[in-house]
C-alpha positions in Angstrom: 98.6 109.1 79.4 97.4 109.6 83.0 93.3 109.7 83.0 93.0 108.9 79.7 91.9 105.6 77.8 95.1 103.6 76.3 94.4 101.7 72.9 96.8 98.6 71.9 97.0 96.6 69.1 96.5 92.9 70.8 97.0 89.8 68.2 93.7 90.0 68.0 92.9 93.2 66.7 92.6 96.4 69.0 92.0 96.6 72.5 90.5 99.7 74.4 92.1 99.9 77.9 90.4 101.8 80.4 92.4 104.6 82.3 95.3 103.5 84.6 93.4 102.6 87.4 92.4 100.2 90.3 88.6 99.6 91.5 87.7 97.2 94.4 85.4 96.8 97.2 85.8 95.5 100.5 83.2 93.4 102.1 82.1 91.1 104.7 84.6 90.3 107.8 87.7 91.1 108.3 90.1 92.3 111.1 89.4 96.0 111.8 92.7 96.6 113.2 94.3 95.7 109.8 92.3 96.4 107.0 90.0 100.3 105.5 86.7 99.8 106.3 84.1 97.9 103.9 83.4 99.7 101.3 84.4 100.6 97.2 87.5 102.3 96.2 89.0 103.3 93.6 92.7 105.3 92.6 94.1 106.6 89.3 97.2 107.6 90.3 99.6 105.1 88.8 103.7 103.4 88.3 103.9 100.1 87.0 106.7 98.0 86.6 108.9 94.9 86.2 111.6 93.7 87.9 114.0 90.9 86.9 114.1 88.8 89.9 114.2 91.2 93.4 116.3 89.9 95.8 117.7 86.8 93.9 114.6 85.1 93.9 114.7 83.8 90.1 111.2 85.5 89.7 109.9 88.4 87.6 107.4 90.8 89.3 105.0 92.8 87.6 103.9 95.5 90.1 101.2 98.0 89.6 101.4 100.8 92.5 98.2 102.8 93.1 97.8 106.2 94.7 101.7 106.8 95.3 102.2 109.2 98.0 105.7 111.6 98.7 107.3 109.1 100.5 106.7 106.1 98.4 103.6 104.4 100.9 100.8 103.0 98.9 97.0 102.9 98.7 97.2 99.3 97.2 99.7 97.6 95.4 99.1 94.8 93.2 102.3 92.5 92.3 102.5 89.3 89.9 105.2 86.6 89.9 106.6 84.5 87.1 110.6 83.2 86.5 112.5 85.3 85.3 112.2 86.3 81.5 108.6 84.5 80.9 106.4 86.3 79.2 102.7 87.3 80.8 99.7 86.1 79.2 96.4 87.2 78.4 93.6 84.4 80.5 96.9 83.7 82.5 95.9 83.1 86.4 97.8 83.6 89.5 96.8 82.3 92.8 96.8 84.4 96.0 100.0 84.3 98.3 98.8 82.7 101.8 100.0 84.7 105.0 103.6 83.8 105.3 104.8 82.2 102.5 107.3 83.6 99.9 106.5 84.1 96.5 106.4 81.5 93.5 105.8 81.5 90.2 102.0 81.8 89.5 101.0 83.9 92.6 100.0 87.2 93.4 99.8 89.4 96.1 97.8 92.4 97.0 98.6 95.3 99.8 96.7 97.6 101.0 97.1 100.5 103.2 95.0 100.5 106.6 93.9 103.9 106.3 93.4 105.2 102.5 92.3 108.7 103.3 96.0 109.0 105.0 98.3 107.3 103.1 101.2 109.0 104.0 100.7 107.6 107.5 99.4 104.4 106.9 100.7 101.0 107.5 100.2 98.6 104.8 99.3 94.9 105.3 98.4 91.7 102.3 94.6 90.7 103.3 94.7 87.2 104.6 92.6 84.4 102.8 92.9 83.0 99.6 92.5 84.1 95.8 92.8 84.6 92.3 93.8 87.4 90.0 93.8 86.8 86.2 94.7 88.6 83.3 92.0 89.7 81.1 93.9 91.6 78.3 97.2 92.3 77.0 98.6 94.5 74.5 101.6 97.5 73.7 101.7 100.8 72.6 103.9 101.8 70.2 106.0 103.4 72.4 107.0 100.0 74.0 104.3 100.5 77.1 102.8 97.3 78.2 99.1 97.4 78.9 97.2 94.8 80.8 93.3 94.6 82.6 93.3 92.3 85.3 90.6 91.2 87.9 91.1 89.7 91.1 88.7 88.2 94.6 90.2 87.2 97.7 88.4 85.4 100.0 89.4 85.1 104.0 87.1 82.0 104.2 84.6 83.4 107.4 82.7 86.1 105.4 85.5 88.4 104.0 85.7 89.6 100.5 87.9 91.9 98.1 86.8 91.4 94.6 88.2 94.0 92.0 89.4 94.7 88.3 92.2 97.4 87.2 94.0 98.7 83.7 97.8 99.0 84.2 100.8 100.6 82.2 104.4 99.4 82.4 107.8 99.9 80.4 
């Protein structure tokens, strides 16, 4: 299924997902030290998946991993809490994770890498600000695979901003 366009049967009739993949675009200010430079980017390369509650934390995540390198460092990394066994919903909307706080149900969290032309020696870091990432679509294959497009914007609050959209598979 990798660079190709998923279909799923929705309750509402068929969906047409785009190819596994993550857009967004970088603008504004932000702290050069810790962030790629402004600009659009965009990865195929893709693992998805959910785990029933990491770390004891009675929360699911749903987390879609971009441009996976060797060693298991990431371009981006987009991950979605709810508690344990809920179901995701399609319109449902999560609110950004603010710099040092743990996870709760409803939030979301996005890491980048700070340089995406070297992944494999990148360090990663969550952009600082606030947010929201909602779920467009949902639907499965008949294999099982879930299929979801999502959209998100995070906003530092002095000029920053990461708006993007991706299409993501999980088991």
């Amino acid at each position: 299924l990798y660079g190709t366009t998923v279909v799923a049967k929705t309750d509402g009739g068929i969906t047409v997902v785009a190819p596994s993949s993550i857009q967004f675009t970088i603008s504004g200010t932000w702290d050069p030290t810790k962030q790629p430079a402004n600009g659009h980017y965009a990865f195929t390369d893709f693992q998805g998946a959910r785990a029933a509650s990491p770390f004891g934390t009675g929360l699911d995540e749903l987390t879609f991993v971009y441009d996976l390198a060797a060693d298991n460092t990431i371009g981006v990394g987009v991950g979605l809490f709810v508690p344990t066994g809920q179901a995701f919903t399609a319109g449902e909307t999560f609110s950004k994770i603010l710099t040092g706080q743990p996870a709760t149900a409803g939030t979301f969290q996005v890491i980048l890498a700070s340089n995406l032309n070297d992944v494999e020696n990148s360090q990663q870091y969550a952009p600082a600000g606030t947010g929201t990432l909602t779920i467009n679509t949902l639907g499965q294959l008949l294999d099982g695979t879930n299929v979801a497009q999502y959209s998100f914007t995070i906003s530092n609050g002095t000029g920053g901003l990461i708006t993007g959209s991706g299409a993501a598979r999980w088991m």
